[in-house]
C-alpha positions as CSV (number, residue, x, y, z in Angstrom):
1,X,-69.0,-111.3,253.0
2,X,-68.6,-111.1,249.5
3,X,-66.0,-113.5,249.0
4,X,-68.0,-116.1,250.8
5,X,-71.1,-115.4,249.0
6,X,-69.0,-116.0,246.1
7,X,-67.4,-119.5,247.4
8,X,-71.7,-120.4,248.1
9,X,-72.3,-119.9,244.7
10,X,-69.2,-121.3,243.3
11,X,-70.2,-124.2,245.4
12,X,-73.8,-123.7,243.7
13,X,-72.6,-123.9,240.1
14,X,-70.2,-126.8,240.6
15,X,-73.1,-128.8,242.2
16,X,-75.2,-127.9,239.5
17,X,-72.7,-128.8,237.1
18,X,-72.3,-132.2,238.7
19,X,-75.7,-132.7,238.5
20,X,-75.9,-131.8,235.0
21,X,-73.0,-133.8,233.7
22,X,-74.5,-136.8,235.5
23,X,-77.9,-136.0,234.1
24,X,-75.9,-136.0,230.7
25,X,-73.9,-139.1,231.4
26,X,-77.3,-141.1,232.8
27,X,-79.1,-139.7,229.3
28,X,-75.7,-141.3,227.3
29,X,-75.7,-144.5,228.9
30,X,-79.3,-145.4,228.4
31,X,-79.2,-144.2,224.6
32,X,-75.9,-146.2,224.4
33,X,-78.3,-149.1,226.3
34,X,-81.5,-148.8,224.2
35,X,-79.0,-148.3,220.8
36,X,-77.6,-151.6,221.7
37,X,-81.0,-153.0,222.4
38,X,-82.7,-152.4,218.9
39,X,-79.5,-154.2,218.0
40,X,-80.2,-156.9,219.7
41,X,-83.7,-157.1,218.9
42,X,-83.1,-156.4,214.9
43,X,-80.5,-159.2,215.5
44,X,-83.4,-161.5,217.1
45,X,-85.6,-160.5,214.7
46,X,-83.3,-161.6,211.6
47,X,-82.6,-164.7,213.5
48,X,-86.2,-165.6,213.6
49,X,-86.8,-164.9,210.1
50,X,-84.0,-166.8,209.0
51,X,-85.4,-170.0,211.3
52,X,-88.7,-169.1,210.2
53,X,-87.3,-169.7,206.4
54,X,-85.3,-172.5,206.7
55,X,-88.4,-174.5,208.5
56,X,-90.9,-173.5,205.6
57,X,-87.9,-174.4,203.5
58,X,-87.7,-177.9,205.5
59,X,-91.3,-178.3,205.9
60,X,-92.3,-177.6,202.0
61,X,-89.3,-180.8,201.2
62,X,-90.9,-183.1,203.6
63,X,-94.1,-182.5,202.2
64,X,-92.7,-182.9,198.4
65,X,-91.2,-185.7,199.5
66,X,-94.0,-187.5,201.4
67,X,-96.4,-187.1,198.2
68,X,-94.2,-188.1,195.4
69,X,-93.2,-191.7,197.6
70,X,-96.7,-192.0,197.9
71,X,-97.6,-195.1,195.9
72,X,-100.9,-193.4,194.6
73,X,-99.1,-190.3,193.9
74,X,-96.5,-192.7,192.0
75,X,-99.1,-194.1,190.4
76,X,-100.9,-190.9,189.1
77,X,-97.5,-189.5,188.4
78,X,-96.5,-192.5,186.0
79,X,-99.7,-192.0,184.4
80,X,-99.6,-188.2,183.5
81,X,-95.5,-188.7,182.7
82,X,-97.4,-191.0,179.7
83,X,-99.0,-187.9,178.1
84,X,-101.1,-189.2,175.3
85,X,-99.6,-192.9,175.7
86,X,-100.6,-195.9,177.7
87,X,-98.9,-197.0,180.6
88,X,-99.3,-200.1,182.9
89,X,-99.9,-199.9,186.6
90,X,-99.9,-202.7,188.3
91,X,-101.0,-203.0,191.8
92,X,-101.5,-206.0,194.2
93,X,-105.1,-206.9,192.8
94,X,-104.5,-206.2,189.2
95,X,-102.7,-205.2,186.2
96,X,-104.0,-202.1,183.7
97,X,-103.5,-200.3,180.9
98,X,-103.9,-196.2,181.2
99,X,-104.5,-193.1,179.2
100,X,-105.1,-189.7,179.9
101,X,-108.2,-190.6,177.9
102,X,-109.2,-193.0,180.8
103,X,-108.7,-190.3,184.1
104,X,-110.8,-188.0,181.7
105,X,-113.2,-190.7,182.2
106,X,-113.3,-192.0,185.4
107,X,-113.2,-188.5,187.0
108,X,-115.8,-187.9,185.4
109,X,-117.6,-191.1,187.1
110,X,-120.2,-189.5,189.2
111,X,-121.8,-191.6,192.6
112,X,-125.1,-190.3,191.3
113,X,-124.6,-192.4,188.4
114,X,-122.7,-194.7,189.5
115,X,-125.8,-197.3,188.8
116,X,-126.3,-196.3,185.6
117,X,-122.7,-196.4,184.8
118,X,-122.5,-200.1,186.3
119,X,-124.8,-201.3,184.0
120,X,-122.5,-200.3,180.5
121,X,-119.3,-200.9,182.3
122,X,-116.8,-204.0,182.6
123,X,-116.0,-204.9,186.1
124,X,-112.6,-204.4,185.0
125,X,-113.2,-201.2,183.7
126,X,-114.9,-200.5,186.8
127,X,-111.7,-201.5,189.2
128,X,-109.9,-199.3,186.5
129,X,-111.7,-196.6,186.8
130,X,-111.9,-196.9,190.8
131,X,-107.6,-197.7,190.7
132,X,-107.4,-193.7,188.7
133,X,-109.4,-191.9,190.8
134,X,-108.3,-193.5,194.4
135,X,-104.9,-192.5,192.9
136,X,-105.5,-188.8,192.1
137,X,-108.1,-188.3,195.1
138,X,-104.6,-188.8,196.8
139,X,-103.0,-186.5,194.7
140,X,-105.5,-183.8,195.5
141,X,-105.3,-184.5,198.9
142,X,-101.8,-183.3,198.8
143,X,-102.6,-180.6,197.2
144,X,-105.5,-179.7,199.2
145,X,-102.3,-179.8,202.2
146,X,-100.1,-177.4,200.5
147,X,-102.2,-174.9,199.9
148,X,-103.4,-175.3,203.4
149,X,-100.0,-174.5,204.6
150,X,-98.8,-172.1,202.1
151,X,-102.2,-169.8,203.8
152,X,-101.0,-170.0,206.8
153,X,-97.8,-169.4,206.6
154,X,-95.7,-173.4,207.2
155,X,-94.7,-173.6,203.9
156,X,-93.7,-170.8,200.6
157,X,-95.2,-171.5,197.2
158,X,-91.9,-170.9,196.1
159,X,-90.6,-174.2,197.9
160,X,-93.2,-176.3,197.1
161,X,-94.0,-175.6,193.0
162,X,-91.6,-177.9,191.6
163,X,-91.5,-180.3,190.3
164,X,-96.0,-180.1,191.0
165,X,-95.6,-177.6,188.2
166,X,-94.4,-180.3,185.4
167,X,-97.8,-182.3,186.6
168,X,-99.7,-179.1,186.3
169,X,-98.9,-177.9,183.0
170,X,-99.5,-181.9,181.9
171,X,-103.5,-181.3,184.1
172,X,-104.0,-178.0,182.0
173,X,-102.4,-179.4,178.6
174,X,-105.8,-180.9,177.6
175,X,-109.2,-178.6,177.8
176,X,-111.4,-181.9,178.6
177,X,-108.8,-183.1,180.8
178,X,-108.4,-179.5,182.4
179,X,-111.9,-179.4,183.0
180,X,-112.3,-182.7,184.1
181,X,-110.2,-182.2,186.8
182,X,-112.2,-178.8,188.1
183,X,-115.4,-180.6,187.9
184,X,-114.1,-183.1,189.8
185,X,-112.6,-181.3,192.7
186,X,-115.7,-178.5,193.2
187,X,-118.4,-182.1,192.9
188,X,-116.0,-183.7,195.5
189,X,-115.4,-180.3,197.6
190,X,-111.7,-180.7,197.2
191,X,-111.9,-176.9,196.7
192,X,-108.0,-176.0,197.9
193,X,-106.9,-178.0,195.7
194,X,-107.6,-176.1,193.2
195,X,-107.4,-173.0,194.4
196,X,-103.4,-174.6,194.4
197,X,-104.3,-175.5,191.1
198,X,-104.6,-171.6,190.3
199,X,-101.4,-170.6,191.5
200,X,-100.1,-171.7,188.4
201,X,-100.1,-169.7,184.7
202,X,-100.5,-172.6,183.1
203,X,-103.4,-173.6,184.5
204,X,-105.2,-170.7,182.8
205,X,-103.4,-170.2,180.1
206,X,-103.5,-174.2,178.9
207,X,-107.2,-174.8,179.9
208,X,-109.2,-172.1,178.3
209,X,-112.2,-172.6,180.4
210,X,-113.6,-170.1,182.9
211,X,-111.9,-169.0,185.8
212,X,-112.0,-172.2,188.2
213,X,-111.2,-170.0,191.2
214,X,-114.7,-168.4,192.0
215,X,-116.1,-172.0,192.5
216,X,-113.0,-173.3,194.6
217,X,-113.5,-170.2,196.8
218,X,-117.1,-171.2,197.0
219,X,-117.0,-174.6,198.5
220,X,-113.3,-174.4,200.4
């Protein structure tokens, strides 16, 4: 009697111990499984960081790109390369002579007084005046774009700030030209433009004037 009670409980353990060593193996194989998992997913996730990259990347070039074969971008461009000099634009209607002196001026050329101001002013100097500013309202469109898709996410400043910085630090070189600008931009409600604008040191640190960014905020 004994020796068979003894066989039931050998019988006993070594079902129990079946049942615990596939308990065990079970409990190995789906660590081994969710282990190989988080691989997987880390591996995805790298993946998709890495595509997400290179398509701001590709995105922020296509962009630069676009504006800067933009024949009113060109045209803007050419005229801030010029600094304090003159430079000749010529475009299908006309031919004419540019400053710095002369965007300071025709951005700030308001439609509220755009009466008043045909009454002192050339109709060449008016067709100047409009040539500038349909050339930078461009510009600032662009602008306006990037910092559009640098909020949400299409594009990294990092991709997108040169060479836009050169033609910044020319913008903020000049406190009436600086402020010109800013003036221009808020009347207009071209406010993410400048809120780009801001992104850059030398926007402060060359214009001296208060902090644009309040009134872009504002109106954007």
């Amino acid at each position: 009697m004994n020796i068979q009670l003894s066989a039931e409980m050998i019988t006993t353990l070594l079902t129990a111990l079946g049942g615990i060593l596939t308990g065990i193996f079970a409990l190995s194989k789906y660590l081994q499984e969710q282990a190989h998992n988080r691989e997987q997913r880390q591996a995805q996730l790298q993946q998709d960081a890495f595509r997400l990259r290179w398509d701001q990347a590709r995105m922020a070039k296509k962009i630069n790109d676009e504006m800067y074969n933009d024949p009113d971008v060109d045209i803007a461009s050419r005229i801030l390369d010029a600094d304090d000099e003159k430079v000749t634009i010529k475009t299908a209607d006309a031919s004419y002579d540019i400053s710095l002196d002369d965007v300071i001026a025709a951005l700030q050329f308001r439609k509220s007084s755009r009466t008043a101001n045909d009454t002192t002013l050339t109709s060449a100097e008016i067709a100047k005046r409009t040539q500038i500013r349909d050339s930078f309202d461009v510009l600032f469109y662009y602008l306006s774009m990037m910092e559009h898709h640098i909020a949400n996410g299409l594009i990294r400043f990092d991709d997108i700030q040169y060479p836009t910085a050169y033609y910044v630090d020319i913008l903020g070189s000049r406190r009436t030209l600086a402020i010109a600008v800013r003036d221009y931009v808020v009347y207009y409600r071209l406010g993410k433009s400048l809120m780009f604008l801001n992104r850059f040191d030398q926007w402060y640190r060359r214009s001296d004037m208060d902090s644009p960014h309040q009134k872009a905020v504002s109106i954007s």
